[in-house]
C-alpha positions as protocol buffer text, in pm:
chain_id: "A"
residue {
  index: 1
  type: UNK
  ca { x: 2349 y: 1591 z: -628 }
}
residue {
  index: 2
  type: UNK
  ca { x: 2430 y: 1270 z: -509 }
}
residue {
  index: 3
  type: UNK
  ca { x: 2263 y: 1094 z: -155 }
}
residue {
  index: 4
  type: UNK
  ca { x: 2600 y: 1232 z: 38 }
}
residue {
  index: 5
  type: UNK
  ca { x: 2533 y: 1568 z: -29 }
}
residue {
  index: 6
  type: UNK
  ca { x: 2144 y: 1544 z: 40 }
}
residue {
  index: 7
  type: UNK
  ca { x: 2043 y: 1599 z: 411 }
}
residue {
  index: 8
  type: UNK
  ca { x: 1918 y: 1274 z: 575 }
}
residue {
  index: 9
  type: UNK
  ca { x: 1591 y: 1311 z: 611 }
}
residue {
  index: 10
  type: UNK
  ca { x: 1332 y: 1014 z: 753 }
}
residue {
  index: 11
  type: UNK
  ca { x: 1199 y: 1052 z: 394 }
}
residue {
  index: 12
  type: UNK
  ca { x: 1511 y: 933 z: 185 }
}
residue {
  index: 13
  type: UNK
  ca { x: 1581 y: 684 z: 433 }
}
residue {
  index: 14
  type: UNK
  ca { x: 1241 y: 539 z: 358 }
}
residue {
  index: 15
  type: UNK
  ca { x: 1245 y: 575 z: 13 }
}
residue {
  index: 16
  type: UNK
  ca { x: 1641 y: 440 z: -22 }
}
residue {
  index: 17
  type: UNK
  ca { x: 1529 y: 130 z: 216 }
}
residue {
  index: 18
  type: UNK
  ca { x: 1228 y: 91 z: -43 }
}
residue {
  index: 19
  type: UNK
  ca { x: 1426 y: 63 z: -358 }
}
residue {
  index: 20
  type: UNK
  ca { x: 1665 y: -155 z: -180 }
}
residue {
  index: 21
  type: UNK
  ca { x: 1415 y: -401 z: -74 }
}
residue {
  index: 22
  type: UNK
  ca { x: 1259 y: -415 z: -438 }
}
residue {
  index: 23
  type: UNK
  ca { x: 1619 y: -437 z: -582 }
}
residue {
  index: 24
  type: UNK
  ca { x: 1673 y: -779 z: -350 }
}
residue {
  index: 25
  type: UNK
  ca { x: 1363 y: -900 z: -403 }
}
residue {
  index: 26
  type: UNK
  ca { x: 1281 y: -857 z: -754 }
}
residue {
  index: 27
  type: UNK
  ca { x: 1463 y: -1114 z: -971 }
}
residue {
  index: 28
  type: UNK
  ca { x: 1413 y: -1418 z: -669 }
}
residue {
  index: 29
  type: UNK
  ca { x: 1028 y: -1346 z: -707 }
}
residue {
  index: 30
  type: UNK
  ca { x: 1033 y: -1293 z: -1077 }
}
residue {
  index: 31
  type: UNK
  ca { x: 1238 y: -1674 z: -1113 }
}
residue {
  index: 32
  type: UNK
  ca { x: 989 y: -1843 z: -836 }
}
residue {
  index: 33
  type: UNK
  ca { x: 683 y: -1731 z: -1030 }
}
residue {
  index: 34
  type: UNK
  ca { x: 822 y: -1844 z: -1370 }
}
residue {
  index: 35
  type: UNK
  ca { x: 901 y: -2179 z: -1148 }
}
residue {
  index: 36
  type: UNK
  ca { x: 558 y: -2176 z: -1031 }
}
residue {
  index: 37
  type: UNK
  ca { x: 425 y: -2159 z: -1393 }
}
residue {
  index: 38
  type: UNK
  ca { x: 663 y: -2449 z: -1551 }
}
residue {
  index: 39
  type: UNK
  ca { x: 608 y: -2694 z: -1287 }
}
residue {
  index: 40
  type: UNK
  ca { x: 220 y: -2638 z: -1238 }
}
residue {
  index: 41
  type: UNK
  ca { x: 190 y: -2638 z: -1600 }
}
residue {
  index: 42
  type: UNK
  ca { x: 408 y: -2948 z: -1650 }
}
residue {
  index: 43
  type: UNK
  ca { x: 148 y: -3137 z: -1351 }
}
residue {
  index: 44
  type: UNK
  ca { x: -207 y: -2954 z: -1419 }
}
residue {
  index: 45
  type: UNK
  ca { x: -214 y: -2862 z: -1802 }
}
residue {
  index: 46
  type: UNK
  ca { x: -359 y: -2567 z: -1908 }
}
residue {
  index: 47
  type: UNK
  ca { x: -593 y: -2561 z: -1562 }
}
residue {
  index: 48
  type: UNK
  ca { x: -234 y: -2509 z: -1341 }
}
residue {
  index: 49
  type: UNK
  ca { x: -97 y: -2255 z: -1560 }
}
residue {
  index: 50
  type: UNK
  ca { x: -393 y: -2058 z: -1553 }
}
residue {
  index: 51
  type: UNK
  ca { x: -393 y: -2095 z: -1164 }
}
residue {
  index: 52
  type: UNK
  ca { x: -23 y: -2011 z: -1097 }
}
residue {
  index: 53
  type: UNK
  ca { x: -11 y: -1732 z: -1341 }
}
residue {
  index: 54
  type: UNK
  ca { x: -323 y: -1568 z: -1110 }
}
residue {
  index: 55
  type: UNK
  ca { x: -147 y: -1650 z: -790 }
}
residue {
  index: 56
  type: UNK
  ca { x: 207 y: -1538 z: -884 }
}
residue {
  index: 57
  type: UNK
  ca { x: 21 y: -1221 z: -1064 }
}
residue {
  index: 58
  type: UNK
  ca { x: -136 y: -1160 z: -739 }
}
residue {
  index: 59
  type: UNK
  ca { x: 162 y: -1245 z: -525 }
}
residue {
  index: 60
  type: UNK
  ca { x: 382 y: -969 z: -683 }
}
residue {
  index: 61
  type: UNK
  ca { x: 96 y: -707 z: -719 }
}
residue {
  index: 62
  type: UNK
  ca { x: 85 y: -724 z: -366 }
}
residue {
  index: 63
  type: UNK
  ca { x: 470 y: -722 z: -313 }
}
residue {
  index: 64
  type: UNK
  ca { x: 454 y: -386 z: -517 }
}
residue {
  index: 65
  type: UNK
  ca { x: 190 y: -220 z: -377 }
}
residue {
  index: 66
  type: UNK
  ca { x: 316 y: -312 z: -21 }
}
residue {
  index: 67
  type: UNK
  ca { x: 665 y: -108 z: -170 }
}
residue {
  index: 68
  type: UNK
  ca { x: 478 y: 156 z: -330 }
}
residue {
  index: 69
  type: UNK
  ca { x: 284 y: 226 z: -18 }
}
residue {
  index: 70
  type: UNK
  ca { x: 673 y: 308 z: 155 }
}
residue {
  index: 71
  type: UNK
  ca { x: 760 y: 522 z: -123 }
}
residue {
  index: 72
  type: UNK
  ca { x: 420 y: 744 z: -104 }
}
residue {
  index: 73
  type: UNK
  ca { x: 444 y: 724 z: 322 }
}
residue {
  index: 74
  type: UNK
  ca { x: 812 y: 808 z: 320 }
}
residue {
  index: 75
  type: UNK
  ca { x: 739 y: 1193 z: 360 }
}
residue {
  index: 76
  type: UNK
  ca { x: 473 y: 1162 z: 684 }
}
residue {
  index: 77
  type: UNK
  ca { x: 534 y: 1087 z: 1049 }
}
residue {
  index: 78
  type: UNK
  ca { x: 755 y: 778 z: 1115 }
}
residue {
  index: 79
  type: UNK
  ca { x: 469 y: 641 z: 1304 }
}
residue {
  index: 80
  type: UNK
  ca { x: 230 y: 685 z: 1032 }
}
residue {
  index: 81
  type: UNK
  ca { x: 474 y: 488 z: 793 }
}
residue {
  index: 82
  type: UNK
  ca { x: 478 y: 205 z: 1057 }
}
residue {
  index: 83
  type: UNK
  ca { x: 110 y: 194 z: 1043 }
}
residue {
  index: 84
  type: UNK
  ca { x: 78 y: 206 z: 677 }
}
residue {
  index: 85
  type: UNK
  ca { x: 343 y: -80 z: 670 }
}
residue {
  index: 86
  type: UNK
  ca { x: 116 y: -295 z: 890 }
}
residue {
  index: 87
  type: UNK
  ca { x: -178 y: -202 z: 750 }
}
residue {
  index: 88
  type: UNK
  ca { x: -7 y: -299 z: 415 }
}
residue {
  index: 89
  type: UNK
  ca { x: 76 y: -612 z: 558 }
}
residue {
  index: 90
  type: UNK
  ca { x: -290 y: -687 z: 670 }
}
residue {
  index: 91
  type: UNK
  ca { x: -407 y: -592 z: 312 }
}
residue {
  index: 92
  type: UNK
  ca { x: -187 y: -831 z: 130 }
}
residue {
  index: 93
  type: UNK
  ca { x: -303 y: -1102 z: 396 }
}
residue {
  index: 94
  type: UNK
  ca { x: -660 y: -1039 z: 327 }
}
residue {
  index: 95
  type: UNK
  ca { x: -613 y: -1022 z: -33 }
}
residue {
  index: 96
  type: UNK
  ca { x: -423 y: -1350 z: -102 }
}
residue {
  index: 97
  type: UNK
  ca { x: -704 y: -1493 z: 153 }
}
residue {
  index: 98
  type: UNK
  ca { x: -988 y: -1365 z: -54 }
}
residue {
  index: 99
  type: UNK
  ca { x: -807 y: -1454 z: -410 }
}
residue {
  index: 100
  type: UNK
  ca { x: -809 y: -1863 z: -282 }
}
residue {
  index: 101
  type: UNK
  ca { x: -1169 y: -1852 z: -142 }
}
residue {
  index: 102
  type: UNK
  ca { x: -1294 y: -1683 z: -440 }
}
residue {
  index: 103
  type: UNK
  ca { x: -1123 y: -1905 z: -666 }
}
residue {
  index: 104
  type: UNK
  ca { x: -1119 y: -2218 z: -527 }
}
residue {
  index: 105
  type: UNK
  ca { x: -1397 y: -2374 z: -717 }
}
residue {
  index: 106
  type: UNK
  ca { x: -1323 y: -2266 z: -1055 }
}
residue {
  index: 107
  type: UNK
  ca { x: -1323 y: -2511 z: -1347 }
}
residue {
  index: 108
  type: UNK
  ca { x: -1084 y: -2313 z: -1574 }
}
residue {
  index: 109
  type: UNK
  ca { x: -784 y: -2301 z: -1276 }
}
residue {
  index: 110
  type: UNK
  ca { x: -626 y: -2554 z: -1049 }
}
residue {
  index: 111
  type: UNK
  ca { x: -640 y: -2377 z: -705 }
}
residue {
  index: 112
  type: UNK
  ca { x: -336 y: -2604 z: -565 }
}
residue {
  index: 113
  type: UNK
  ca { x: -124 y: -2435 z: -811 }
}
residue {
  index: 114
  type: UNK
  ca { x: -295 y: -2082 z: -727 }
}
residue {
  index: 115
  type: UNK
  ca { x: -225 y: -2154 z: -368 }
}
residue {
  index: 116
  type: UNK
  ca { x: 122 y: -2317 z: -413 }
}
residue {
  index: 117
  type: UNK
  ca { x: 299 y: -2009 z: -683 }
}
residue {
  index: 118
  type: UNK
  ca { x: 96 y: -1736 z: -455 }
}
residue {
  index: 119
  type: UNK
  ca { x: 222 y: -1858 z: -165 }
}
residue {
  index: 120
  type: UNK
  ca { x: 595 y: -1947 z: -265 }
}
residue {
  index: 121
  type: UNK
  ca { x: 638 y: -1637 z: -423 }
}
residue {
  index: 122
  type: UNK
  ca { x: 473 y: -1445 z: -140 }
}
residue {
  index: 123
  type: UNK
  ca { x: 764 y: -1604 z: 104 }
}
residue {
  index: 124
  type: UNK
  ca { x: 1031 y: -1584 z: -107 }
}
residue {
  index: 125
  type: UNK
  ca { x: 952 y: -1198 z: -158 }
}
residue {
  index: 126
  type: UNK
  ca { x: 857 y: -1156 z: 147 }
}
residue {
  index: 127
  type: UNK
  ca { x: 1240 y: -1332 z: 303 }
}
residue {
  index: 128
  type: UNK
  ca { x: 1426 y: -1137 z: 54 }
}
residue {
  index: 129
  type: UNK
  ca { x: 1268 y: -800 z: 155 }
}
residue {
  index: 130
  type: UNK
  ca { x: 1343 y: -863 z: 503 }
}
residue {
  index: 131
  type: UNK
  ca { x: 1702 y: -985 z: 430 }
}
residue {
  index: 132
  type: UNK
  ca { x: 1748 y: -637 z: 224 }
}
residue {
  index: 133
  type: UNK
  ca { x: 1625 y: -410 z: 479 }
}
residue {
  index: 134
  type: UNK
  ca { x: 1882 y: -595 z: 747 }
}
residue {
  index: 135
  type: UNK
  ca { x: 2163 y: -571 z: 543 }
}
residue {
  index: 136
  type: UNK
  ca { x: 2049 y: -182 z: 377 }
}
residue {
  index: 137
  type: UNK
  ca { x: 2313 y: 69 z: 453 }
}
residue {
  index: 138
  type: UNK
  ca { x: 2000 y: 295 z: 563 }
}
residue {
  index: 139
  type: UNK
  ca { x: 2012 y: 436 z: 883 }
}
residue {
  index: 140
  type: UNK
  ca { x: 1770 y: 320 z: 1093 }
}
residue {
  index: 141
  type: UNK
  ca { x: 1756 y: 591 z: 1311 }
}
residue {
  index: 142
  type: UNK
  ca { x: 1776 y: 954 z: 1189 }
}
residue {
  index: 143
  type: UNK
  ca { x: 1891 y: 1234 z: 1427 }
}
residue {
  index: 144
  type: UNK
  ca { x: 1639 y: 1514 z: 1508 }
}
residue {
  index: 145
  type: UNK
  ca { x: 1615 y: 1774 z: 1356 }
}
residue {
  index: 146
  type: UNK
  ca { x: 1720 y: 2156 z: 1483 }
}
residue {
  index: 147
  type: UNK
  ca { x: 1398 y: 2319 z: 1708 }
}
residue {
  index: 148
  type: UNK
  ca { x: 1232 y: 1912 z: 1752 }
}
């Protein structure tokens, strides 16, 4: 059955706009972290690609999870998936945050090139999410169901 012949629900919505967003996303934050890695690895040795591969690592973990936590919201309230989304949002801040102050004195990384991949790739997922879900063919706005 293809998404014509399904009902729109505020579920599929969710979970099309998801896999759109991870579809635009995807290879951009894929080529900045493999950016990240060459350059700091070309300027800081073996200390800059250890710290890039952590923050790139951590940058798309948290891209993911913030896309997984849409696909396993899609199903609830809309409001509850706007609160997940921004409580998602608050958890990737908080964790990027605690990955530089935790590793910011560490022999074995260079934290500029931690702080420089993590927080390219962060923006550069983070712009190309945004940019999907404005151009998604998702409706925005699903009509009510019969008896709401």
């Amino acid at each position: 059955m293809s998404d014509a012949d399904k009902a729109v629900t505020h579920e599929l919505v969710v979970q099309r706009l998801a896999g759109e967003m991870f579809r635009g996303a995807a290879w951009a934050a894929l080529g900045t972290f493999v950016l990240g890695v060459v350059v700091s690895t070309v300027i800081w040795g073996t200390a800059g690609l250890n710290g890039s591969l952590i923050g790139g690592a951590i940058a798309i973990g948290s891209s993911l999870v913030t896309l997984l936590l849409m696909r396993k919201t899609a199903a609830l309230d809309p409001m509850f998936v706007m609160v997940a989304a921004l409580g998602g949002f608050t958890g990737k801040l908080l964790v990027l945050l605690l990955a530089v102050i935790l590793l910011r004195n560490q022999s074995w990384l260079e934290p500029k090139a931690l702080g420089i991949t993590l927080v390219a790739t962060v923006l550069v997922t983070s712009f190309l999410e945004a940019r999907a879900s404005k151009r998604s063919r998702s409706q925005m706005v699903v009509p009510a169901s019969e008896g709401t």
